[in-house]
C-alpha positions in Angstrom: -21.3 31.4 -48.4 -23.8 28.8 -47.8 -23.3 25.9 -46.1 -24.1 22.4 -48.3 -25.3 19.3 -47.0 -22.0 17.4 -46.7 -20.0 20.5 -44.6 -23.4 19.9 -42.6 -22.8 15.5 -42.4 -19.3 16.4 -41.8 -20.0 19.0 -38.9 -22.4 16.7 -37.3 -20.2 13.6 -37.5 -17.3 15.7 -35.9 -20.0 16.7 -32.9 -20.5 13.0 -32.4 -16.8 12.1 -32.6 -16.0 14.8 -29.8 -18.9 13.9 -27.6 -18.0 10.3 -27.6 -14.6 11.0 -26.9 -15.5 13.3 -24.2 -17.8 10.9 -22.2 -15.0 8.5 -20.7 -12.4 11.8 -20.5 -15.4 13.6 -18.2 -17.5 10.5 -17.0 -14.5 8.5 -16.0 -13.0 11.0 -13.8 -16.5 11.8 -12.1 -17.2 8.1 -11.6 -13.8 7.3 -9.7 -14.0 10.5 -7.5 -17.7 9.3 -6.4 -16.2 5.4 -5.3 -14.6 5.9 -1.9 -11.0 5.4 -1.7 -11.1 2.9 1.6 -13.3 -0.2 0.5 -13.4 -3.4 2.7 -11.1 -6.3 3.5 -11.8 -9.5 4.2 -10.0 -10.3 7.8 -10.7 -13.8 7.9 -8.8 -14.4 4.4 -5.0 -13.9 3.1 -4.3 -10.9 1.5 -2.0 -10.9 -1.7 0.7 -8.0 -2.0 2.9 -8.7 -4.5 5.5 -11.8 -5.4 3.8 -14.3 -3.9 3.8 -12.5 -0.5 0.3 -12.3 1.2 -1.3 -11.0 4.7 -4.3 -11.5 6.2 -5.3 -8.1 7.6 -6.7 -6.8 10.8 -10.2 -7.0 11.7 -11.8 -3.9 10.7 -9.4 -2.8 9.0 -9.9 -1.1 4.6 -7.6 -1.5 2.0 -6.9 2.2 0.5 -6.7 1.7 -2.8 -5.1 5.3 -3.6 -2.1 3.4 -2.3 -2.5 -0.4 -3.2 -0.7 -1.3 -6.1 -0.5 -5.4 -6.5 2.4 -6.6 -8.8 4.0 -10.0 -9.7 7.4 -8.7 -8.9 6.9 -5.9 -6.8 3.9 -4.2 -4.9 2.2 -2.7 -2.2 -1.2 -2.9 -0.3 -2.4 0.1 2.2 -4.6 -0.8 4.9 -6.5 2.1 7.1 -8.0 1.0 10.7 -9.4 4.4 11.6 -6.8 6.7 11.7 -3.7 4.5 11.5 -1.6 3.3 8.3 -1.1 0.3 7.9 1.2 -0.7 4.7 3.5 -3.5 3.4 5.6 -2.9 0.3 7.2 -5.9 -1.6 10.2 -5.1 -4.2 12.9 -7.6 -5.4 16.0 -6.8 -3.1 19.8 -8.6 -3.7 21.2 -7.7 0.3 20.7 -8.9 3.6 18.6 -8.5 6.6 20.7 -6.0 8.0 21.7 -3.9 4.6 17.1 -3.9 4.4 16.6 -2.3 8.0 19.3 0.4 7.7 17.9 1.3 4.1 14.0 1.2 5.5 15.8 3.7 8.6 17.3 5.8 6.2 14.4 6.3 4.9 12.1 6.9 7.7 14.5 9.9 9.0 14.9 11.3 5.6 11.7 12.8 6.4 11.8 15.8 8.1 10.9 15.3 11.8 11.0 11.7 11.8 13.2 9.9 14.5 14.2 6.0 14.8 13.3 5.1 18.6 14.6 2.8 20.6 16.3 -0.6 20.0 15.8 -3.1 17.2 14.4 -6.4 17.8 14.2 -9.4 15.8 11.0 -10.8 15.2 9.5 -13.7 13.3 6.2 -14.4 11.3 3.9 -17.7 11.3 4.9 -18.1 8.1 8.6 -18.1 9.2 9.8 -15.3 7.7 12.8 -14.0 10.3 13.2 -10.0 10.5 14.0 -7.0 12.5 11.1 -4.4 14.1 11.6 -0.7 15.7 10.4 2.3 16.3 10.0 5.7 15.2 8.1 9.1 16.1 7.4 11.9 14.5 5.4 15.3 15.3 2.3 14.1 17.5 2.5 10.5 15.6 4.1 7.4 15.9 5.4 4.6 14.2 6.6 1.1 14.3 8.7 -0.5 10.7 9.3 -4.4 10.6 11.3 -5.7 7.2 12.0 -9.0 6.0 14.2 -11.0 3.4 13.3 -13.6 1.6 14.0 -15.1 -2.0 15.2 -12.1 -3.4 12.3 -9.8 -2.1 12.6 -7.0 0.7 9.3 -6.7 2.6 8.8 -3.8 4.5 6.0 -2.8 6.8 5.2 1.0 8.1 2.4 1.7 10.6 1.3 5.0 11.6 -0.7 7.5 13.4 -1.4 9.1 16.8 -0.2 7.8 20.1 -3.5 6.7 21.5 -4.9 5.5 18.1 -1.4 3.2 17.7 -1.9 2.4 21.2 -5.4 0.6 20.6 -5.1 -0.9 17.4 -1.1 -2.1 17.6 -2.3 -5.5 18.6 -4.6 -6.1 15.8 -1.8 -5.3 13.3 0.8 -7.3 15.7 -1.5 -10.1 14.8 -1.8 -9.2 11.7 1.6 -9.3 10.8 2.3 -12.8 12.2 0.5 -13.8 9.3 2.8 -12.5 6.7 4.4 -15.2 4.3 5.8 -16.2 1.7 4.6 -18.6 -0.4 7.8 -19.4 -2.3 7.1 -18.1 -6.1 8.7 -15.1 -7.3 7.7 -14.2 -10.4 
């Protein structure tokens, strides 16, 4: 059987469909594993998480966008200084102050080794948001939570890493944290 000029058209014109197709389904991929996940944040400038809440984070600090995702109702931005996490979620939330801590808790010792430490405080931002801050541990890490109500949103904040890096770079994110707020829109 011999092959005719169209079955030829037709073979080559369904080469150049697949090869199109597989650029962005090969390329893509490539192109986002070469970008590095950490890229850097402006420390001198608010942040914007989600909801109209915002942070201006710590100097020398990255935002990791494997775990950033911005939102209008809800979000989350993930900040690395070194070895420590850094992150503040933002989700629409209809309890109290006290109903958000025991849920961020519950949370933090659902995971295996993890332990609440301490007592916990209230604490209060720049922007005058009014919350409660602990402390938790795990296996050779630390931790310290913070979580906020305002306008229908929860915001909580993690941090996390070894003792001695939490040790030196607590203050930059205590700072850091001051500055959350909320600038009254929720979308």
């Amino acid at each position: 059987m011999a092959v005719t000029g169209s079955q030829r058209r037709n073979l080559l014109g369904a080469l150049g469909v697949v090869a199109i197709l597989a650029v962005p389904a090969v390329g893509l991929p490539a192109i986002d594993r070469a970008l590095p996940a950490e890229r850097p944040v402006r420390s001198d400038e608010p942040y914007p998480v989600a909801a109209g809440v915002s942070v201006v984070p710590p100097p020398g600090a990255t935002v990791d966008v494997t775990g950033t995702r911005p939102g209008d109702t809800a979000g989350t931005a993930l900040f690395r200084i070194g070895p420590v996490r850094y992150a503040i979620a933002v989700r629409p939330f209809a309890g109290d102050l006290a109903t958000a801590a025991a849920r961020l808790r519950k949370r933090i010792t659902g995971t295996s080794g993890y332990q609440v430490t301490g007592t916990q405080l209230a604490v209060a931002t720049m922007g005058g948001l009014n919350g409660l801050q602990g402390g938790y541990t795990a296996p050779g890490r630390g931790g310290r939570y913070l979580v906020f109500v305002v306008d229908g949103l929860t915001i909580e904040v993690t941090v996390s890493g070894g003792e001695l890096d939490l040790g030196r770079t607590l203050p930059r994110i205590e700072a850091s944290t001051s500055t959350l707020r909320h600038d009254g829109t929720t979308r």
